[in-house]
RODO-2510 file (C-alpha; in nm, 4 decimals, decimal comma):
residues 457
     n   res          X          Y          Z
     1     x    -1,2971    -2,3003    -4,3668
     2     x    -1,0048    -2,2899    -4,1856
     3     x    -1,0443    -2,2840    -3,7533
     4     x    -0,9456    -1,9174    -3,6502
     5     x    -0,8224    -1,9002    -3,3060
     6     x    -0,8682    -1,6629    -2,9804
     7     x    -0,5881    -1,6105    -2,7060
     8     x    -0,7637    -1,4599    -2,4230
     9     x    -0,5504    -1,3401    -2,1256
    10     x    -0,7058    -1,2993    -1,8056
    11     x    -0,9576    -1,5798    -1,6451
    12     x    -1,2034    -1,3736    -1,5186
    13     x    -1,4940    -1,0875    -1,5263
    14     x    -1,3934    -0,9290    -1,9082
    15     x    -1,2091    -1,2190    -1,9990
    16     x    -1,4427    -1,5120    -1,9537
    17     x    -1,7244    -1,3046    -2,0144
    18     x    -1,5195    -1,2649    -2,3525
    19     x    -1,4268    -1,5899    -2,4139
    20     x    -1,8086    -1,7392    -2,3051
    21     x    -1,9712    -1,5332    -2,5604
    22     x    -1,7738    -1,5759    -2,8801
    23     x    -1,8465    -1,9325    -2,8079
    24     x    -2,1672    -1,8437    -2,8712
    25     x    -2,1462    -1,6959    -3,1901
    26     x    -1,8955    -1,9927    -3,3252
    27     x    -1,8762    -2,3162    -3,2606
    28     x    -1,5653    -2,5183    -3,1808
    29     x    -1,4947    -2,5805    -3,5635
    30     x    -1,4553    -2,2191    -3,5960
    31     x    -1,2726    -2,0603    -3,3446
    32     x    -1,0275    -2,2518    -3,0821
    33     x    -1,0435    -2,0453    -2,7927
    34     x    -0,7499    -2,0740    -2,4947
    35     x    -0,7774    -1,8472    -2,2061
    36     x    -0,4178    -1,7764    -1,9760
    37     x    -0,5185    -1,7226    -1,5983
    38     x    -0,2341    -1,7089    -1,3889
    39     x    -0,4257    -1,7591    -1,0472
    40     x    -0,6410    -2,0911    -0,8959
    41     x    -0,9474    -1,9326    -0,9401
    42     x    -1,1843    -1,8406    -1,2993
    43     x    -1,4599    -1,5928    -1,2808
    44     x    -1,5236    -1,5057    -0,9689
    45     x    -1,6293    -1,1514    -0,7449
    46     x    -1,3736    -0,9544    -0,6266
    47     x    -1,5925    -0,7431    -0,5121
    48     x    -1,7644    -0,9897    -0,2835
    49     x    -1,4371    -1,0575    -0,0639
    50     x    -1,5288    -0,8179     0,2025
    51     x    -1,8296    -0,9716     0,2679
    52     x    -1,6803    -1,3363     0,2644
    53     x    -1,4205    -1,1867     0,5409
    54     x    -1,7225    -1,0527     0,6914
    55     x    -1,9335    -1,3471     0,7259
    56     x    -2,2248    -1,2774     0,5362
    57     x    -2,1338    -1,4517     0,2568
    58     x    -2,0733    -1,7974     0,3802
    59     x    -1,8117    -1,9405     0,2192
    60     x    -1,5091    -1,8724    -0,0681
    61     x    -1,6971    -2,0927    -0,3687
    62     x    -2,0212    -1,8258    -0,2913
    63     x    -1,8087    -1,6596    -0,5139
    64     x    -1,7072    -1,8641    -0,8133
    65     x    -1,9961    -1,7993    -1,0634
    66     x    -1,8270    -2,0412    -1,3240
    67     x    -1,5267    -2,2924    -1,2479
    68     x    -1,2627    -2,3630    -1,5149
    69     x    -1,4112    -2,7099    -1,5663
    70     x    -1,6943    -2,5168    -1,6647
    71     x    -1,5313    -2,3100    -1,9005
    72     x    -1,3706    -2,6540    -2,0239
    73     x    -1,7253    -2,8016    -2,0905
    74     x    -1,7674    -2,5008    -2,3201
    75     x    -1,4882    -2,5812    -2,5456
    76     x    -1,2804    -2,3236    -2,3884
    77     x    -0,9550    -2,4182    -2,3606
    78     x    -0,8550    -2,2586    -2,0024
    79     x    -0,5031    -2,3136    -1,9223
    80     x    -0,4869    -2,1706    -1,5105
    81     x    -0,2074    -2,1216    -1,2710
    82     x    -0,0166    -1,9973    -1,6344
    83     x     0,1154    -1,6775    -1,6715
    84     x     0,1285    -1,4638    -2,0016
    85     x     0,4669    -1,3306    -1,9609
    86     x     0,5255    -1,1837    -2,3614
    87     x     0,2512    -1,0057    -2,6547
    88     x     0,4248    -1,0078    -2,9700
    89     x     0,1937    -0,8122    -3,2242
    90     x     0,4254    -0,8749    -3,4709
    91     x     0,4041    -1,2462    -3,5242
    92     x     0,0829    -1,2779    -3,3401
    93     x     0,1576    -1,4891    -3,0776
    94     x     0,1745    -1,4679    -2,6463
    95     x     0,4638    -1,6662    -2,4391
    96     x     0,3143    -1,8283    -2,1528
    97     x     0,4654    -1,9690    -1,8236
    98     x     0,2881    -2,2721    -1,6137
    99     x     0,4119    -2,1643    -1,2731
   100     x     0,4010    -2,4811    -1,1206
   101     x     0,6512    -2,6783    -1,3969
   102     x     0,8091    -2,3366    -1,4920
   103     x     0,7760    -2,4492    -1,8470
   104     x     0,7357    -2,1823    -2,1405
   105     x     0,6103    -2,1916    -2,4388
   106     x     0,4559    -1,9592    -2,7379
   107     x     0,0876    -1,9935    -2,8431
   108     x    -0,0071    -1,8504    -3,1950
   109     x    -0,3381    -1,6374    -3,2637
   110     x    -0,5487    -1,4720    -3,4645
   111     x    -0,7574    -1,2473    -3,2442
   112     x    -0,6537    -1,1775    -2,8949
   113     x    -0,8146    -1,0047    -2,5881
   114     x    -0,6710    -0,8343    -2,3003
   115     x    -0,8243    -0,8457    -1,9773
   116     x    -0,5157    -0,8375    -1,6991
   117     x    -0,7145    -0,6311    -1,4794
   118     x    -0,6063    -0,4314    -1,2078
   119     x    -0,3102    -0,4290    -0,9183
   120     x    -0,3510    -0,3686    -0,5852
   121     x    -0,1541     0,0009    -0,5085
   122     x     0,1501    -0,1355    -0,2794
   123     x     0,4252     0,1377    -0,1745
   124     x     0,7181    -0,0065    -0,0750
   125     x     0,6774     0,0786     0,2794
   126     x     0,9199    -0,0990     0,5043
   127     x     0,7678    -0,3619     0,6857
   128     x     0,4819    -0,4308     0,4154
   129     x     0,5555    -0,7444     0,3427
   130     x     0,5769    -0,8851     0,7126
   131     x     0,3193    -1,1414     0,8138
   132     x    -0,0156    -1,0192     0,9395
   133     x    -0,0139    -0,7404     0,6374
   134     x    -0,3008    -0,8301     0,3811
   135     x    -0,4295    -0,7372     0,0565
   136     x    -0,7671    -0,8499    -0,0713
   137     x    -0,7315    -0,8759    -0,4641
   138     x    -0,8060    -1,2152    -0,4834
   139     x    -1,0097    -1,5381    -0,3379
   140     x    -0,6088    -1,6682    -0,2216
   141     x    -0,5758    -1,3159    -0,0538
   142     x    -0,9424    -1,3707     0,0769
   143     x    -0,8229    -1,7288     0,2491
   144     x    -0,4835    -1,5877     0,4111
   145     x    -0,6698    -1,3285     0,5504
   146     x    -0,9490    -1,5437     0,6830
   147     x    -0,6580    -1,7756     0,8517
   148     x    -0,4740    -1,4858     1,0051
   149     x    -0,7787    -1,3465     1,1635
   150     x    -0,8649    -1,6963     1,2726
   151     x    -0,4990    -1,7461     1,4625
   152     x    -0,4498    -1,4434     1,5655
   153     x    -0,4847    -1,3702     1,9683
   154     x    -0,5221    -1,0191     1,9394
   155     x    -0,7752    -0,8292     1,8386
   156     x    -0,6669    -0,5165     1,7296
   157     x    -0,6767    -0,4070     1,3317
   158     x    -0,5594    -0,1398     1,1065
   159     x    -0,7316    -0,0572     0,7769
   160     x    -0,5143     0,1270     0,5534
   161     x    -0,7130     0,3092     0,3162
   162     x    -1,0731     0,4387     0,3087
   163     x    -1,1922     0,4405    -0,0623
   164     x    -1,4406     0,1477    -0,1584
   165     x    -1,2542    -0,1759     0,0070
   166     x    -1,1358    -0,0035     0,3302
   167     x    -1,4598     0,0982     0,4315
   168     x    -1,6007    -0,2096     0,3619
   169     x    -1,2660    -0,4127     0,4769
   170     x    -1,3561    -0,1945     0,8183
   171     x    -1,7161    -0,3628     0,8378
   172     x    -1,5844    -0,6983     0,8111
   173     x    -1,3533    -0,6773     1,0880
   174     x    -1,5474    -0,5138     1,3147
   175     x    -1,8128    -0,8171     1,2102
   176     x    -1,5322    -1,0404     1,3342
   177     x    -1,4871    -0,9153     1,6602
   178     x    -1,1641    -0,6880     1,5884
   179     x    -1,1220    -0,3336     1,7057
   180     x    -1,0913    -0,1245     1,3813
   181     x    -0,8498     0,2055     1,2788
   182     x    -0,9025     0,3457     0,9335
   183     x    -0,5619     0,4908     0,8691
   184     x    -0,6521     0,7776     0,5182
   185     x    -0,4026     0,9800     0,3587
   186     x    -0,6883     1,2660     0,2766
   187     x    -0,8455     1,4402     0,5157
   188     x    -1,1578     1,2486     0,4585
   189     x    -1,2596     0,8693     0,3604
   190     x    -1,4058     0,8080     0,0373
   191     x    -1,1841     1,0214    -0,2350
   192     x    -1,4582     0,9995    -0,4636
   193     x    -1,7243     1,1899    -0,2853
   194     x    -1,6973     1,5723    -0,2331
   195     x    -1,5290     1,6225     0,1533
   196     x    -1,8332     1,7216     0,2501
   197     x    -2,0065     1,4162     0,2057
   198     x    -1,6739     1,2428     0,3066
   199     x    -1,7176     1,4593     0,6590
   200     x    -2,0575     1,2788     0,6946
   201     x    -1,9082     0,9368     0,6227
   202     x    -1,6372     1,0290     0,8532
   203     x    -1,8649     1,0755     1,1960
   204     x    -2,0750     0,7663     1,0929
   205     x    -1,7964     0,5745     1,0974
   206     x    -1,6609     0,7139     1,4289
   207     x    -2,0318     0,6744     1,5608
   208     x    -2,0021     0,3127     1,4511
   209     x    -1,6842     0,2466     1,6717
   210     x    -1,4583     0,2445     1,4277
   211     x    -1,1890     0,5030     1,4789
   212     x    -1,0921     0,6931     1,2021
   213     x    -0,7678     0,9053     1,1467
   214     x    -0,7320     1,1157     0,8460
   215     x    -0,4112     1,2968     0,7251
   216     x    -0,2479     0,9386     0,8308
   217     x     0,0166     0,9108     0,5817
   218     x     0,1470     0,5727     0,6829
   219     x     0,5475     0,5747     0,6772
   220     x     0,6063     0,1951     0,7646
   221     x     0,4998    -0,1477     0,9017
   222     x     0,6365    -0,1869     1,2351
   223     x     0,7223    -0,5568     1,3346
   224     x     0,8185    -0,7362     1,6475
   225     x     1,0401    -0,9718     1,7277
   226     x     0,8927    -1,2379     1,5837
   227     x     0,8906    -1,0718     1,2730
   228     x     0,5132    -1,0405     1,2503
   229     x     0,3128    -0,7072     1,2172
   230     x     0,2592    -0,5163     1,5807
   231     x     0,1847    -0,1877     1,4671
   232     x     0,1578     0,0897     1,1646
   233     x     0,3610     0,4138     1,1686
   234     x     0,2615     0,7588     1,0249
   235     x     0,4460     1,0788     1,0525
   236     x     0,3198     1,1350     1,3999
   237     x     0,1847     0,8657     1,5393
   238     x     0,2036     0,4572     1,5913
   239     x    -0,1024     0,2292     1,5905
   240     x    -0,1098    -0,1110     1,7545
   241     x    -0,1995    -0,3658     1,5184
   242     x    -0,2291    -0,7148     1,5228
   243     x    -0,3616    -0,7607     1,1518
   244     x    -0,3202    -0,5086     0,8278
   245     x    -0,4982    -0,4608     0,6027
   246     x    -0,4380    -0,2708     0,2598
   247     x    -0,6940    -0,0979     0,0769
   248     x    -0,5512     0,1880    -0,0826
   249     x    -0,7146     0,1525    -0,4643
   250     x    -0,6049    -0,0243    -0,7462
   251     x    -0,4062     0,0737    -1,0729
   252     x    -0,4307    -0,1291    -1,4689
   253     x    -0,1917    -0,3912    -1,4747
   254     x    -0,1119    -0,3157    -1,8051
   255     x     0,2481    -0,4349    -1,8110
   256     x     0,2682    -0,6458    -2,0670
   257     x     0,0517    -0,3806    -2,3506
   258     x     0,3169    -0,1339    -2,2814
   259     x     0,6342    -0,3709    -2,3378
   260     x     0,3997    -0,4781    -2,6211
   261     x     0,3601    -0,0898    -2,7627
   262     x    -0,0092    -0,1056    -2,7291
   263     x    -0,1600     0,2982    -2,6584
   264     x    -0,2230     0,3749    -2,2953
   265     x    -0,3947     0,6502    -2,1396
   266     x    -0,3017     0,9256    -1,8865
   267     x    -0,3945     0,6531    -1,5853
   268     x    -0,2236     0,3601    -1,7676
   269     x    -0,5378     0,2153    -1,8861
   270     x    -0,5202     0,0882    -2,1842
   271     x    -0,7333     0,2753    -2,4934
   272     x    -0,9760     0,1349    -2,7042
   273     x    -1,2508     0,2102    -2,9703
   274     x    -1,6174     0,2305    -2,9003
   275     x    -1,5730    -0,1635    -2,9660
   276     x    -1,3518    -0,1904    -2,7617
   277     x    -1,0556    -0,3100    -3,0105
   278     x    -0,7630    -0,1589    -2,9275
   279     x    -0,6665     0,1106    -3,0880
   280     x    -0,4609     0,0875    -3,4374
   281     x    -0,4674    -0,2432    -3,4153
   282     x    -0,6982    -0,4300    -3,6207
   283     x    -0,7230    -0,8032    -3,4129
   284     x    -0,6600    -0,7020    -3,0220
   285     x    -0,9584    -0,6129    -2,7997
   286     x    -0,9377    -0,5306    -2,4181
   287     x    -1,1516    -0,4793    -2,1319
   288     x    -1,2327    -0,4684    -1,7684
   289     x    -0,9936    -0,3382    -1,5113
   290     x    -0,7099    -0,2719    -1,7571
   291     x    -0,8268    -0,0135    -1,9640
   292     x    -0,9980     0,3428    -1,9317
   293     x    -1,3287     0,4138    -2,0806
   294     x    -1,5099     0,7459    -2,1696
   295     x    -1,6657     0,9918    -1,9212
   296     x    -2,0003     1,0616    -2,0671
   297     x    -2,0215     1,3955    -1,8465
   298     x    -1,6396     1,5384    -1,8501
   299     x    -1,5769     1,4009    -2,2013
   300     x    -1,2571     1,2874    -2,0405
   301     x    -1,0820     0,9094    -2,0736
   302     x    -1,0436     0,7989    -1,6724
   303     x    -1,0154     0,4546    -1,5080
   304     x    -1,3383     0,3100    -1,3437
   305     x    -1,2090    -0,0423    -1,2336
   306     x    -1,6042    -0,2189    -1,1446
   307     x    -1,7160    -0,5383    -1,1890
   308     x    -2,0078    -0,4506    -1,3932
   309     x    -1,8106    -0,2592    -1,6694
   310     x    -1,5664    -0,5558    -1,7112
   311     x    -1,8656    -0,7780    -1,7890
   312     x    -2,0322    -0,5490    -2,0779
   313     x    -1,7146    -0,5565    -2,1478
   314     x    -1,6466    -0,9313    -2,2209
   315     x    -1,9922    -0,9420    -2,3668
   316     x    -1,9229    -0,6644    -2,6268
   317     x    -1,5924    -0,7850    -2,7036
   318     x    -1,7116    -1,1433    -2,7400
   319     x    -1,9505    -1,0341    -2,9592
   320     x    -1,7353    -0,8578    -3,2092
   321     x    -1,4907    -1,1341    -3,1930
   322     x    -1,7476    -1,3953    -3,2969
   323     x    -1,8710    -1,1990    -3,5572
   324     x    -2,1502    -1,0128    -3,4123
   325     x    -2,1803    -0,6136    -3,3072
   326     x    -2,1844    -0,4208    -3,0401
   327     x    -2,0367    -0,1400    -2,8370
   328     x    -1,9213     0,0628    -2,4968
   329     x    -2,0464     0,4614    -2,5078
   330     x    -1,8896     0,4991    -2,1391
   331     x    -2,0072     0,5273    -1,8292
   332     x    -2,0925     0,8339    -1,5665
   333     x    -1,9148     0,7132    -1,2859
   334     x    -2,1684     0,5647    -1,0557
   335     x    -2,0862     0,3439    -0,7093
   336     x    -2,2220     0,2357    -0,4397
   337     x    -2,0576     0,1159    -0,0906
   338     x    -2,1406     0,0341     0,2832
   339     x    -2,0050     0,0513     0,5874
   340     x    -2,2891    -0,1384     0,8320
   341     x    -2,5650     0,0167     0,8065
   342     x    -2,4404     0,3547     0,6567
   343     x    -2,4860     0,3767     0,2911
   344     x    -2,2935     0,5767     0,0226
   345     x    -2,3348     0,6413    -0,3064
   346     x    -2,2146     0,9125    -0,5970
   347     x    -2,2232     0,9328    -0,9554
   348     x    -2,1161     1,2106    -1,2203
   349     x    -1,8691     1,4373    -1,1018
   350     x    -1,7338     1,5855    -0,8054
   351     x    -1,6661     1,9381    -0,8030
   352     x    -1,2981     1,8936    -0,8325
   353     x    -1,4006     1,7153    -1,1574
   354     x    -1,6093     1,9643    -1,2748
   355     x    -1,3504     2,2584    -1,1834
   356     x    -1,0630     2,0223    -1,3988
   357     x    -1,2783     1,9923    -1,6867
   358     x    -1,3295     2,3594    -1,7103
   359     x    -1,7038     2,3746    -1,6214
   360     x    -1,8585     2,6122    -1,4260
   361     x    -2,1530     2,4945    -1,2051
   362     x    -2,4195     2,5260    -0,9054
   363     x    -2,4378     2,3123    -0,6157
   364     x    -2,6899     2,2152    -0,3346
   365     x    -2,7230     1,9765    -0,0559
   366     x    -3,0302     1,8547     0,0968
   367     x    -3,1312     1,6526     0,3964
   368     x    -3,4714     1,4531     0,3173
   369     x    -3,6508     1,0807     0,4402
   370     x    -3,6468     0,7467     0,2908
   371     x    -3,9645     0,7473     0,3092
   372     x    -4,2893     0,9452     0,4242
   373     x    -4,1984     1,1033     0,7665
   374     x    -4,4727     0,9756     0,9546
   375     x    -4,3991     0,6137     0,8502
   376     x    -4,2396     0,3852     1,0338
   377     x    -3,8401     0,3738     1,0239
   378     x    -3,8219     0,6429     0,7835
   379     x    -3,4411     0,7374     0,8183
   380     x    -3,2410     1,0274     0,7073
   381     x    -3,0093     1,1007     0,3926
   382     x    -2,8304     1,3750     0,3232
   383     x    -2,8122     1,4143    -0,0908
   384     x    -2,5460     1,6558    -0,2999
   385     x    -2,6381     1,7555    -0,6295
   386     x    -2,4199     1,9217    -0,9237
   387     x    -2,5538     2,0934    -1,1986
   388     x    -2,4011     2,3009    -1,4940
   389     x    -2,4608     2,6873    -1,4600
   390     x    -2,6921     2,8411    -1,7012
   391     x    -2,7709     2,5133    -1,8903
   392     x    -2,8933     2,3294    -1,5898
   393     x    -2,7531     2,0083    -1,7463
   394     x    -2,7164     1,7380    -1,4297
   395     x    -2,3511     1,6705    -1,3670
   396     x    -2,3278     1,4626    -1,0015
   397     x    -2,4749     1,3331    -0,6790
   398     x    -2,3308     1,2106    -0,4021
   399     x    -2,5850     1,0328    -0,1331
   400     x    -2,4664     0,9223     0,2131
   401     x    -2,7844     0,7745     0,4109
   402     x    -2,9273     0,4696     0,5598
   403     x    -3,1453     0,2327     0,4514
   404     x    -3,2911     0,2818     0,0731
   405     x    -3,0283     0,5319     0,0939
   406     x    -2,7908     0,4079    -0,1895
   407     x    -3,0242     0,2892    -0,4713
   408     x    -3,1314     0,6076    -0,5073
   409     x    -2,8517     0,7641    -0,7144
   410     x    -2,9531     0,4999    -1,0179
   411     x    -3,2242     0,7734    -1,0864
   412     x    -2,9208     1,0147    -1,1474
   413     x    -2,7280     0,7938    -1,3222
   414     x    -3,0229     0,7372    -1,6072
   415     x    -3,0507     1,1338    -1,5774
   416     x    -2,6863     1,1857    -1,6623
   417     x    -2,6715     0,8899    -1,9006
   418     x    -2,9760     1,0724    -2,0821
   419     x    -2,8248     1,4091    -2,0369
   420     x    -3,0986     1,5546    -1,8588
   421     x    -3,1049     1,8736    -1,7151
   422     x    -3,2496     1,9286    -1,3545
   423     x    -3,5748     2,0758    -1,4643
   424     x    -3,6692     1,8228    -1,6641
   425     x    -3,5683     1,5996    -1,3584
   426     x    -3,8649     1,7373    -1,1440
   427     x    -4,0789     1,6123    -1,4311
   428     x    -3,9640     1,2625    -1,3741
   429     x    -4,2868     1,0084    -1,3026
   430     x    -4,1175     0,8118    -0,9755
   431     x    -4,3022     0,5629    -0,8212
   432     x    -4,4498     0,6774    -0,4624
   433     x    -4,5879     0,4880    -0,1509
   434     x    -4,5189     0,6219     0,2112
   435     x    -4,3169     0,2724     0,2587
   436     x    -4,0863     0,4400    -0,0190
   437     x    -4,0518     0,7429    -0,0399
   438     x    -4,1647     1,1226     0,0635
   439     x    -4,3815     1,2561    -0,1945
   440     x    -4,1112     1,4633    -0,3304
   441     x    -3,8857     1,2138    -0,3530
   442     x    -3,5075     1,3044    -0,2065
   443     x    -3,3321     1,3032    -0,5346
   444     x    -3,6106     1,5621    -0,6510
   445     x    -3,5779     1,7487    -0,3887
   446     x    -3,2329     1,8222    -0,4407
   447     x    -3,3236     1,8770    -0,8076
   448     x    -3,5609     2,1632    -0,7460
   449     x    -3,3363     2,3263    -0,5272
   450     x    -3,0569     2,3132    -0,7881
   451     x    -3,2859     2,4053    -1,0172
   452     x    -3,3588     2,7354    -0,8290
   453     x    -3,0015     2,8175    -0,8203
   454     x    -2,9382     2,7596    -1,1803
   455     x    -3,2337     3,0130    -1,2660
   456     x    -3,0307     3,2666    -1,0840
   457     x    -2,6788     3,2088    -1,2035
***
């Protein structure tokens, strides 16, 4: 039987994930596997940067779960600091570029998997490439930071951004001593919760010290004479700064499936089957950041860029590749974040999502306890629940709290995963204990209250 072989692009989350598990459906006689990753580092958390910058994770390997001499050990043939630079479906082969030598050269395959992941969003703002201006996409972007912080005198920072990493960029540099500005475009931090909820995040943060300006469309990256970052301009305003950094979301890096022809989406996610082969064509898969996946609630394609999608992911994809089964439904949307010791969490849709999709719906918002009120430390959370009129179906909640605050919104996500409606929520046999969790637990509460409005719409 002749040795089939697998060109995986991408050395981490989806990729690996890929690559590791078709290894363990076939053995090295059977399929020759050779990963491209174009950075130093193989499968390792993104999303743990912040709280490397931040201290509590101690230090930048805390975050490699496997190294490429791992990989290697698994008869995976992982080629790093090389570049994938050309797809040609047509003959079936990728061009690749070691960017140390600058050498090129074409490698030949049979099946071949996608996983590019995600770019940082970068406008070409004057100034944005000056020195003290950071992204954190990366565990190199992790270390420059880290040294900047460490020689810079000043102690003054702007965040700019307040989704997911500039909230939790803001934590970290207050945890290094630094005097924090969140500069947001909207009105409110955190786009993906209602600005309601994002009003609540808002005063915590301000209540935390950390000064937060929304409306702040930044125009440019003032410098000083040394050519090194001393402050960030909006419209109306200039803030000192003596380090940047940028956290304002990600997009697919799906550059080389469109010169390739491959389908894309409407958010340039690439689009795949329920296997997550790409579609019309019979022997490319993708996954992770790159591509969009299935709303289970809006019915709608959209671009989720986690960590845990890209691994189910890999480990579907790796599956089918090596000869197994398996597939992605979608997701609902579900997230969680901190800033200190605030907690935030949403899943389903917002009502902007629900108004885009065409579906009409009821809303409530409750304030309730961690836990019983007359226990000790019981703190308060303020939960936002969507339903659909009429049907009652469950279509989002948004949770901004403190402690046990965050986990909370896994109970929606089975709920809208399962479809449920809020009545048949209240039904729902939750563990209790006053070190918990009220009787009525918050995310009940808010579904009775919903519940109430849906019998009258």
């Amino acid at each position: 039987m002749a040795t089939e072989r697998l060109v995986v692009i991408g050395g981490d989350a989806a990729g690996m994930s890929a690559a590791s598990q078709a290894r363990r459906f076939k053995s090295p006689d059977e399929l020759e596997i050779v990963a491209f990753e174009r950075g130093h580092f193989s499968s390792f958390s993104a999303c743990g940067i912040p709280y490397w910058i931040g201290g509590q994770v101690p230090g930048r390997d805390d975050l490699i779960a496997r190294t490429p001499a791992e990989h290697r050990e698994r008869a995976i043939d992982l080629r790093m600091r090389t570049e994938v630079t050309e797809i040609d479906t047509a003959a079936g082969r990728v061009r690749s570029r070691d960017l140390e030598s600058g050498e090129e050269s074409w490698t030949g395959y049979d099946k071949l998997v996608i996983a590019t992941g995600a770019r940082p969003v970068r406008p070409p703002l004057p100034g944005i490439d000056a020195p003290g201006v950071h992204g954190v996409q990366n565990l190199d972007d992790g270390e420059a930071l880290l040294d900047t912080l460490a020689a810079t005198d000043g102690r003054r920072a702007v965040v700019v951004g307040a989704g997911y990493i500039g909230v939790e960029m803001a934590e970290a540099l207050m945890n290094r001593g630094f005097e924090v500005t969140v500069l947001n475009r909207g009105e409110q931090p955190m786009a993906t919760l209602d600005p309601d909820m994002g009003r609540l995040v808002h005063e915590a943060m301000d209540g935390l010290g950390i000064t937060t300006v929304g409306g702040a469309d930044v125009t440019a990256i003032l410098t000083g004479g040394d050519g090194r970052v001393r402050a960030v301009a909006t419209a109306d305003a200039e803030y000192p700064a003596d380090v940047v950094v940028l956290g304002m979301g990600v997009e697919p890096e799906t550059t080389l499936a469109r010169e390739a022809g491959l389908p894309l989406g409407t958010y340039g996610g690439l689009l795949t089957d329920l296997s997550m082969r790409v579609r019309g064509q019979d022997g490319i898969w993708s996954g992770g950041d790159c591509v969009e996946v299935l709303d289970l609630v809006s019915g709608r394609e959209r671009h989720v860029p986690l960590g845990t999608h890209a691994n189910k992911h890999g480990q579907i994809i790796g599956a089918n590749v090596g000869g197994g089964y398996g597939t992605f439904p979608g997701v609902v949307g579900t997230a969680v974040s901190k800033v200190c010791d605030l907690e935030i969490a949403r899943t389903g849709l917002r009502e902007k999502d629900a108004r885009a999709v065409g579906l009409q719906y009821v809303t409530a918002t409750i304030e309730s306890t961690s836990r019983a009120g007359y226990y000790p430390d019981a703190s308060l959370m303020t939960v936002k629940m969507l339903a659909e009129r009429r049907t009652g179906r469950l279509l989002g909640v948004q949770i901004v709290g403190r402690e046990a605050a965050a986990k909370r919104v896994d109970i929606a996500a089975v709920a809208l995963t399962a479809s449920m409606t809020v009545d048949q929520m209240i039904s729902l046999d939750l563990g209790y204990a006053p070190p918990f969790s009220p009787v009525w637990d918050p995310i009940l509460v808010a579904a009775r209250k919903v519940s109430g409005l849906v019998a009258r719409s």
